[in-house]
C-alpha positions in Angstrom: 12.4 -0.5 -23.2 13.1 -2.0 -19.3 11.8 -1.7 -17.0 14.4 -0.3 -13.6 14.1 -4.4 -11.9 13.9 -6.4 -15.6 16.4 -9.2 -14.9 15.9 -9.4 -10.6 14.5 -12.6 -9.4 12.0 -12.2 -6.2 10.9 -15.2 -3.2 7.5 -14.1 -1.7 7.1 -15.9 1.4 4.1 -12.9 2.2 0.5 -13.4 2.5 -2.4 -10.9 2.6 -1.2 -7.3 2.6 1.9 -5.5 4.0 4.5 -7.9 2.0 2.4 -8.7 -1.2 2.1 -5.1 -1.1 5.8 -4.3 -1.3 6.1 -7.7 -3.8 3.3 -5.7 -5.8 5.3 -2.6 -6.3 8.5 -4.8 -7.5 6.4 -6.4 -10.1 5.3 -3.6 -11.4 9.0 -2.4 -11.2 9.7 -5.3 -13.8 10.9 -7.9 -10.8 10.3 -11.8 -11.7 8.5 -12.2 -8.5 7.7 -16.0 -7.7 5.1 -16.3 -4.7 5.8 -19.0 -2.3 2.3 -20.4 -1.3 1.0 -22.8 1.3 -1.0 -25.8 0.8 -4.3 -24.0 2.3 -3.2 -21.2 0.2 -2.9 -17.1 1.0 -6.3 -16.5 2.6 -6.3 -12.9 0.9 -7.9 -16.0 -1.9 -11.1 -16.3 -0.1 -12.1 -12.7 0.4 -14.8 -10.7 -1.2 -16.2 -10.2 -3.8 -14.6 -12.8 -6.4 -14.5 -12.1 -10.2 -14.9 -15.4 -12.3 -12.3 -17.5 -10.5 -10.1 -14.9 -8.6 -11.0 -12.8 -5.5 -10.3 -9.2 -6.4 -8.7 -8.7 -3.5 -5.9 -11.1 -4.2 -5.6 -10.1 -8.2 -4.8 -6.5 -6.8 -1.8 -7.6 -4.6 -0.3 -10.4 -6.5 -1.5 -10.0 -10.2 1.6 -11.1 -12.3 3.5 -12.9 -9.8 4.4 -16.5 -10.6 3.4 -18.8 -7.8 4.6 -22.0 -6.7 2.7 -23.9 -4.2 4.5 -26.0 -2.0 4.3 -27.6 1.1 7.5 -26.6 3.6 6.6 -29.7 6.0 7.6 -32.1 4.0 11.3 -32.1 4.0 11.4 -32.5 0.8 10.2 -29.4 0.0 12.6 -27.4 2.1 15.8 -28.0 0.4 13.6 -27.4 -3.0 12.9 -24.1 -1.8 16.7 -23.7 -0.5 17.9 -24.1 -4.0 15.3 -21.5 -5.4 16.2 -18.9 -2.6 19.9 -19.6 -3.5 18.7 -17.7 -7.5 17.0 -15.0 -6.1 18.4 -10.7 -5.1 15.4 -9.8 -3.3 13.3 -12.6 -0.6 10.6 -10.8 1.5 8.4 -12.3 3.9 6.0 -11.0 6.9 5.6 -14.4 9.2 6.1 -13.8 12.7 9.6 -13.4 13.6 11.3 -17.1 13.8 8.5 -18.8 11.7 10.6 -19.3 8.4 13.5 -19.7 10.7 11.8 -23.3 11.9 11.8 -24.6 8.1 15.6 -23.4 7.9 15.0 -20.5 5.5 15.8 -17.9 7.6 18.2 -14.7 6.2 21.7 -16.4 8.2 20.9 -20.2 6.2 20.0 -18.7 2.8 23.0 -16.1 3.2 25.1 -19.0 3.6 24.7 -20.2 0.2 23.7 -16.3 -1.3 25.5 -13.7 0.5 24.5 -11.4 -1.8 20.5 -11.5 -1.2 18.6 -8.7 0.3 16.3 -10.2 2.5 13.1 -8.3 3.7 10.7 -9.1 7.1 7.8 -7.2 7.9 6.4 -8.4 11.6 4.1 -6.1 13.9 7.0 -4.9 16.1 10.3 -6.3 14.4 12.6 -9.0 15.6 13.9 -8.4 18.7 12.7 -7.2 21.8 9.9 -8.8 24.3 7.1 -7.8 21.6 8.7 -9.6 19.1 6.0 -12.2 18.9 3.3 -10.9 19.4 0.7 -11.1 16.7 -0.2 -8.5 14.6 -3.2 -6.6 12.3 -3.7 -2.9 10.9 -6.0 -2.1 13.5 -3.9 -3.7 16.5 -1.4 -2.0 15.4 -2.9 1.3 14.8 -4.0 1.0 18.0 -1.0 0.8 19.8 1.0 3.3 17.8 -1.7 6.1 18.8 -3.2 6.5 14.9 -6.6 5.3 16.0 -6.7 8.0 19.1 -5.0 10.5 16.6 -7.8 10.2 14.2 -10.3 9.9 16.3 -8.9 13.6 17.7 -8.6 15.2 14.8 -11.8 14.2 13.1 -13.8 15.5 16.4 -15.7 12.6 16.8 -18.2 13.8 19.5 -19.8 11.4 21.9 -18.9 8.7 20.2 -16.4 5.4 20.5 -13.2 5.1 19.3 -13.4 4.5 15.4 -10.7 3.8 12.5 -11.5 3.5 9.2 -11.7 0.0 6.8 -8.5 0.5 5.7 -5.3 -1.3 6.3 -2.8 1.9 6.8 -0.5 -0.3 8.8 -0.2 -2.8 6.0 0.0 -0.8 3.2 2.7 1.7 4.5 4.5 -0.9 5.8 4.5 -2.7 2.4 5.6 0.9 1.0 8.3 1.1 3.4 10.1 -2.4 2.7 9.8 -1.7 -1.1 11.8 1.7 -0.4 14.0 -0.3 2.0 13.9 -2.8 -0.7 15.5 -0.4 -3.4 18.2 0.7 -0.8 19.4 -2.5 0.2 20.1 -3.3 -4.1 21.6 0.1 -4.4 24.2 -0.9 -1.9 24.8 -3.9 -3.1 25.2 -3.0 -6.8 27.8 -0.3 -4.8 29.7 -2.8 -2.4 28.4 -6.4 -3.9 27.0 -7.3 -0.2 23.6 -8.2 0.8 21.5 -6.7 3.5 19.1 -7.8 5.9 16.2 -5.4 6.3 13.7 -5.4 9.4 10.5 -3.8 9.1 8.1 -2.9 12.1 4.5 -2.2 11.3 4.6 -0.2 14.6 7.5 1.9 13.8 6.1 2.6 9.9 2.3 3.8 11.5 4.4 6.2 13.6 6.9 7.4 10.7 3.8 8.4 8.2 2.3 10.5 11.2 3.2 14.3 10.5 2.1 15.7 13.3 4.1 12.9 15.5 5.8 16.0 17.0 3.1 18.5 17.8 1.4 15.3 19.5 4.8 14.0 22.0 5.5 17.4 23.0 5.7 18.7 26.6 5.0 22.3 26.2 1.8 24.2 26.1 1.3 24.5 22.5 -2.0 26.2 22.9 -5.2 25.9 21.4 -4.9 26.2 17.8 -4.1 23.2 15.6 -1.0 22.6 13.7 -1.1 24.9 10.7 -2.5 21.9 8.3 -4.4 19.9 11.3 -7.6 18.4 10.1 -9.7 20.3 12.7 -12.5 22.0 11.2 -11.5 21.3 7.2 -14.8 22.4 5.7 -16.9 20.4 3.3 -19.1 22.8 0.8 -21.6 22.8 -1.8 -20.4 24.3 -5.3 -22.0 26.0 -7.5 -22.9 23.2 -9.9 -24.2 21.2 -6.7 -21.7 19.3 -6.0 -19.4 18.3 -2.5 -16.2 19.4 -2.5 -13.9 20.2 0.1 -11.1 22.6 0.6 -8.1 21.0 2.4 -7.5 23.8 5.0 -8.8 24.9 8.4 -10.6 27.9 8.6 -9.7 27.5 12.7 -6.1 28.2 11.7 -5.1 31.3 12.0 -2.6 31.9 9.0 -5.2 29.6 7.3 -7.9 31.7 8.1 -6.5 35.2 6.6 -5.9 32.8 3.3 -9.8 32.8 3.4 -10.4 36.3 4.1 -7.9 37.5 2.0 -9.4 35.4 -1.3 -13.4 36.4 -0.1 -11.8 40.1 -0.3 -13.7 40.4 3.6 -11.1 41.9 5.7 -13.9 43.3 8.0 -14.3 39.5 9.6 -10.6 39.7 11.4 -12.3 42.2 13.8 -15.6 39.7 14.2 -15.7 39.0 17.9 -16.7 35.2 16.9 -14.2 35.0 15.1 -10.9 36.9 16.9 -9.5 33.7 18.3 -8.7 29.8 17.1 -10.9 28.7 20.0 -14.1 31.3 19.4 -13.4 30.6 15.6 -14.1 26.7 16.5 -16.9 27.6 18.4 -18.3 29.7 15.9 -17.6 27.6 13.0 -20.9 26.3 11.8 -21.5 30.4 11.1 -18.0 30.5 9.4 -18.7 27.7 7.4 -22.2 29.9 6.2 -20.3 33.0 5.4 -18.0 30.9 3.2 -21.3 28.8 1.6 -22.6 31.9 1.0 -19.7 33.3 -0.7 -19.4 30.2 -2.8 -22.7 30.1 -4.3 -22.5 34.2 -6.1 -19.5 32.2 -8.1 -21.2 31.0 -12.1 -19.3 27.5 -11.7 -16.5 25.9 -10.7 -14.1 26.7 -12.5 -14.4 30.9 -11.7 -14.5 29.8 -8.1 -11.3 27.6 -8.7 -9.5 30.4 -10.4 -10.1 33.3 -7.4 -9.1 30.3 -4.5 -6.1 29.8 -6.8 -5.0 33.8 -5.7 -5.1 32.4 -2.1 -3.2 28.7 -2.9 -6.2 26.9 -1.6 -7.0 23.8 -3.0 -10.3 22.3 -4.0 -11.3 18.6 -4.8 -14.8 17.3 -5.2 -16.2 14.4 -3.5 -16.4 11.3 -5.8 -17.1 7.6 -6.0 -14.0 5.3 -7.0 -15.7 4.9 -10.2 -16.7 8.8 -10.7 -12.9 9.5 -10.5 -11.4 6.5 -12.8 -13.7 8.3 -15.3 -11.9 11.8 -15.3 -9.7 12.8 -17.7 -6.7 13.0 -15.4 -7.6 9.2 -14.8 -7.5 8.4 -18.0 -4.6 9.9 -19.0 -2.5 8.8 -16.4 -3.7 5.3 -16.4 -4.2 5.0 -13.1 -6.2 2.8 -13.1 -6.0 -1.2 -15.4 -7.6 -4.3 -16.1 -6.5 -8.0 -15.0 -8.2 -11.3 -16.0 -10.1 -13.0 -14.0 -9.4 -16.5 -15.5 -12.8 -16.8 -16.5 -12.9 -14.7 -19.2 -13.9 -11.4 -17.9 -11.6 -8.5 -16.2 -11.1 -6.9 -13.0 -10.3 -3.0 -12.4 -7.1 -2.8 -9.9 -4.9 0.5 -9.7 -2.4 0.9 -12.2 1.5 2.1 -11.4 1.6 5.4 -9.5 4.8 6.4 -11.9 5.9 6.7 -15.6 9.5 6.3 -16.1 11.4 8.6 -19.4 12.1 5.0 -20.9 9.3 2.8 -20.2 6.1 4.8 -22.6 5.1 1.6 -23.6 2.1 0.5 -21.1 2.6 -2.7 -18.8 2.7 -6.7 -20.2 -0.6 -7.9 -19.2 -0.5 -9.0 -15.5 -2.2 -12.2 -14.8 -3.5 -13.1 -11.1 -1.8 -17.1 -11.1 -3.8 -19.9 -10.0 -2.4 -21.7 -6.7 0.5 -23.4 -8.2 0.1 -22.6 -11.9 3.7 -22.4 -12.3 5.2 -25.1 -9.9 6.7 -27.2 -13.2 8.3 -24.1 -14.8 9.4 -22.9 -11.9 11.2 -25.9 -10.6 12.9 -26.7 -14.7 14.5 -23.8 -14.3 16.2 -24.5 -10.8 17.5 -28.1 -12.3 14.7 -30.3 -11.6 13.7 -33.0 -14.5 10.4 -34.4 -15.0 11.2 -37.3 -12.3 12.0 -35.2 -9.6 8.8 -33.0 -10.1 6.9 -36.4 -10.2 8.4 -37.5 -7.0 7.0 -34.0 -5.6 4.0 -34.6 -6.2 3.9 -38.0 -5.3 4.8 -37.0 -1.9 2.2 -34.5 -1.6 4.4 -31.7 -1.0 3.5 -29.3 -4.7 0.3 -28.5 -5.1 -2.0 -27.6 -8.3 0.1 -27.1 -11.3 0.4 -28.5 -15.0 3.4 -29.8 -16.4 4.8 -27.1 -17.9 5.2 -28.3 -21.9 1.1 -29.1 -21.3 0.0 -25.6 -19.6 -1.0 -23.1 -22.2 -2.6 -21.1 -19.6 0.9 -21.3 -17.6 3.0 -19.7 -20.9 0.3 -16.7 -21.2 0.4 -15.5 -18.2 3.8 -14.4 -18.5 
């Protein structure tokens, strides 16, 4: 069975995160994705920790993508790249605006010659406009779009600096976002036969996946009390087993807050005087959190305690390490997570495809993460080029790594 993209050729011209990240979800959609790659090579190579010969990092954005590495300031190599671009639906790249533009691989020059390609940037702040070139990180861009003083705000971080966490939201989303964007832009086509340019702004996705974006611009007086799922005062307990877990709702909230009452069957706390209020209930809430606690521990286990929160529609999950959770049997089950070689004869973990399609059962082809260049010979056959022409790339510096492809076993099993 298919897969939805089997048969749709993909140019990479991304590095590190946000567009591998979209590129990512494609091959895992059954895309042919071919990574462009630099002569230094995608730095995302030389991060930490490294399994046998590839950096984890790097196997979980680009593991089964092809990759061709070539050099765009040799001439040569441009017009080589041209004729590639000229075979692909779907190119996505997140340079600074104008960068691919200088090598003449911009969306105008290769819809010139493929009218039909949906082409994809992702840049801190999009194409236009004075902030167009500025440059552009997660956390910069966190910064600016207010996530970093959002979290920092809802988390009640007391006399302390400004944190965020270690992970790339700005990135990631953004990746997200230009594979939905992605999908569009080849829905329209298949509907009108026309390509699309797509422009992606980090700064624009970081404020899109914010749900509280209008509780925090408004004008008026809300008041004290949190938006009804705001991460003020979201409780962290013991269970009965001994385990962390946390319930996913304020007990500041007031809605929230008769949930909790209503499910302890203790009525008689509405009329507590440290607790009448959202304001005197966050005052009060380290004896809240006690009454709960206490509450929690006359439960046998779990599961009981799971069952009577149930009556209430209030959620529990338990705290666990990545490698506690890959273990359940939801896990499992679901595949969520899979294993990649590491080209040295061992295997790396990396998440496995957040979907299941009706008429894909059968699990993924193996994904291999491809050495710099692994592919540059059977890449370049199937665009025309003989064994000469290769040579002559190569001769001028401009491929690097590789095998010949007839000579390359390694090359033919990675596909």
């Amino acid at each position: 069975m298919s897969l939805p993209l089997e048969g749709l050729r993909v140019i990479d011209f991304s590095r590190v995160l946000a567009g591998p990240h979209c590129t990512k979800h494609l091959v895992d959609l059954g895309a042919d994705v071919i990574k462009i790659e630099p002569p230094m090579g995608d730095i995302s190579r030389l991060a930490q920790p490294a399994f046998g010969a590839v950096s984890g990092y790097y196997a979980q954005q680009n593991a089964g993508k092809r990759n061709l590495s070539i050099d765009l300031n040799v001439a040569e190599s441009r017009s080589v790249v041209l004729k590639l671009c000229e075979t692909a639906d779907v190119i996505v790249e997140n340079f600074r605006p104008g960068t691919l533009a200088s090598f003449g691989l911009d969306y105008d020059t290769i819809a010139a010659v493929n009218p039909n390609v949906v082409y994809a940037s992702i840049s801190g702040y999009g194409q236009k406009g004075s902030w167009r070139s500025r440059m552009a990180y997660a956390p910069s861009i966190q910064a600016e779009a207010g996530f970093t003083t959002n979290t920092h705000r809802q988390f009640d971080v007391e006399e302390g600096d400004l944190q965020t966490d270690a992970l790339s939201h700005a990135d990631v989303y953004s990746g997200l976002h230009a594979t939905i964007a992605v999908l569009a832009a080849l829905n329209h086509r298949n509907a009108t036969g026309e390509g699309q340019y797509i422009d992606i702004a980090m700064a624009s996705v970081i404020l899109s996946m914010n749900e509280r974006v209008h509780y925090d611009l408004s004008d008026a007086d809300l008041g004290p009390e949190p938006p009804v799922l705001g991460a003020t005062g979201v409780p962290f307990f013991t269970s009965p087993e001994g385990d962390t877990f946390v319930i996913p709702m304020s007990l500041v909230g007031t809605q929230l807050f008769n949930f909790y009452l209503k499910v302890m069957r203790r009525p008689d706390l509405a009329d507590d005087p440290r607790f009448l209020t959202p304001a005197l209930r966050k005052q009060n809430l380290h004896a809240l959190h006690e009454i709960v606690q206490r509450w929690i521990l006359t439960f046998e286990d779990m599961a009981s305690l799971d069952a009577q929160l149930d009556e209430a529609k209030l959620a529990t999950g338990t705290v666990r390490d990545m490698k506690d959770f890959a273990k359940t049997e939801w896990a499992q089950r679901w595949g969520a997570t899979r294993a990649v070689p590491d080209r040295e004869g061992g295997e790396i973990t990396i998440p496995g495809p957040p979907w299941h399609f009706s008429g894909h059962d059968a699990p993924l082809a193996p994904q291999m993460p491809a050495l710099q260049g692994e592919h540059n010979w059977e890449i370049l056959q199937e665009i025309g080029y003989g064994e000469e022409a290769v040579e002559g790339l190569y001769k001028l510096s401009a491929l690097i790594g590789g095998q010949r492809a007839d000579s390359s076993e390694a090359g033919h099993e990675s596909q």
